[in-house]
N, C-alpha and C positions, 0 to 999 in steps of 0.2 A: 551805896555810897552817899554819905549826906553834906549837900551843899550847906555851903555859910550861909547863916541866915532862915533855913527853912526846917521850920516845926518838922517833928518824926507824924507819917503820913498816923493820922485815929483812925479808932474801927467805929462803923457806924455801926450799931444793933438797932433796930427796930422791935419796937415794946411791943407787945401782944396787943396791945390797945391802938396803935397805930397801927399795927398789921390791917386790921378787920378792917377797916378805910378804903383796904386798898384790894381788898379780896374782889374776885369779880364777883356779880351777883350771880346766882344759879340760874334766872331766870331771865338776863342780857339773851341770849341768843331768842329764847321764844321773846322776848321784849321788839327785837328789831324784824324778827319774822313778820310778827303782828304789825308792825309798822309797813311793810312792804305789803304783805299782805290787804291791810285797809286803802292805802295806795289805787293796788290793781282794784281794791273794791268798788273805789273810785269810778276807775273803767268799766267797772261792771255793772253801777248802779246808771250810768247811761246808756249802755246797750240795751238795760232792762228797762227803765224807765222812757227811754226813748223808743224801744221797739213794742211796748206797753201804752204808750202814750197815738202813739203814730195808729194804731189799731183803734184803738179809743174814737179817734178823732174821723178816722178814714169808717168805720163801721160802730159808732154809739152804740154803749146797751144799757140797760140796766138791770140784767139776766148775768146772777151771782156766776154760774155755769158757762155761761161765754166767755165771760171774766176769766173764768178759770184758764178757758181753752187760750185763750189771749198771752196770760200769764206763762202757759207752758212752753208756746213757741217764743216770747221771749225769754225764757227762763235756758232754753237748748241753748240760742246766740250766747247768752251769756255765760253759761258753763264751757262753751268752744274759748270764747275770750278768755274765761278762768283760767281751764291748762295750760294755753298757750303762754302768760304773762307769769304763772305761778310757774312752769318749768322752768322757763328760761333765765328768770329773776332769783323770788322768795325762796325756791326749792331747788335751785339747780343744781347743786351739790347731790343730792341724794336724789333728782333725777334718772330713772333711769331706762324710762318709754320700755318696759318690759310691760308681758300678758299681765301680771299680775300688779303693776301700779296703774297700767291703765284704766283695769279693771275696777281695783277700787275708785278710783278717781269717777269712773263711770257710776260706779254703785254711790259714792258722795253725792254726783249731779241728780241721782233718780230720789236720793232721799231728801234731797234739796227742793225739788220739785215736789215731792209727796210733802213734808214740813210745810213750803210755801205755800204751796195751792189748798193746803187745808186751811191755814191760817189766814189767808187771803178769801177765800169761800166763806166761813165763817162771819168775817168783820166784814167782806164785803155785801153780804144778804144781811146783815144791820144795817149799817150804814144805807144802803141804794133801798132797803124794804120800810126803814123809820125813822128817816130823816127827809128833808128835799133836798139833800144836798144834789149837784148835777151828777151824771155819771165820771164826769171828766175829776172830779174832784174826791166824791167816795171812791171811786176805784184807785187813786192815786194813794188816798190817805188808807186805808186797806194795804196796798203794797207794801207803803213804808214799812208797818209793822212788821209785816210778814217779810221783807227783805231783809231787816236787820237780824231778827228772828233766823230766820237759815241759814244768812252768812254765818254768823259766832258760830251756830251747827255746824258747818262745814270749815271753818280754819280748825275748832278744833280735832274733827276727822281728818281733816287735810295733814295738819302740823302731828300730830298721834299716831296714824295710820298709815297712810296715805305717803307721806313721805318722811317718816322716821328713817334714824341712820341704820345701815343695813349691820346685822350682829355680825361680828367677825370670828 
């Protein structure tokens, strides 16, 4: 029934060329993963660097190989913090603490470790063998590398593997 006064309702079409504007991107969801993702990394990079640091400080070395051992036991804290903030958060959807994601999630943290602590071994027997830098300083700048270095390894095993959606 049409009122006095009012136009008959248009069809809106939307042009192919407006459409594509408005598509979602393919890659919105790993976009905001990686955002939540670098977040928790946030937390992680202070367990590490602080349980890295506190060792440093409490037992000095300048022995690439302590370093290492240094590295490893913060490297465990921090892969405990990892699952914990990635299940509940970045991944919780496809969550699902069975044998078989814990497992990989476990097999990530060891290649995490194996990645880091080589990367870290390496720059850090430069660094503390051909520099003066202090220990407190090469081992720190040594880390960085090698943290960033393992994390991008591991979101993308994490986001690929690890907690991919389950095939239906």
């Amino acid at each position: 029934m049409k009122v006095a006064g009012q136009r008959p309702a248009e069809k809106h079409t939307i042009s192919p060329e407006d459409r594509v504007g408005r598509m979602p991107w393919p890659g919105k969801k790993t976009g905001v993963k990686y955002a939540q993702f670098s977040l928790i990394g946030g937390s992680n990079a202070l367990v590490d660097l602080g349980v890295l640091n506190l060792l440093l400080l409490v037992w000095p070395t300048r022995s690439p190989e302590i370093l290492v051992a240094y590295n490893v036991v913060a490297l465990v804290l921090t892969n405990a913090n990892s699952y914990l903030w990635n299940t509940l958060w970045t991944f919780r959807h496809q969550a699902r603490h069975d044998a078989r994601q814990v497992g990989l999630f476990t097999a990530q943290g060891v290649l995490n470790v194996a990645v880091g602590g080589l990367l870290l071994w390496l720059l850090a027997h430069w660094l503390l063998t051909h520099t003066d830098l202090s220990p407190l300083a090469g081992g720190n700048m040594a880390k960085v590398v090698s943290m960033v270095a393992a994390s991008t390894m591991s979101f993308v095993f994490l986001r690929f593997f690890v907690f991919r959606k389950a095939k239906r």
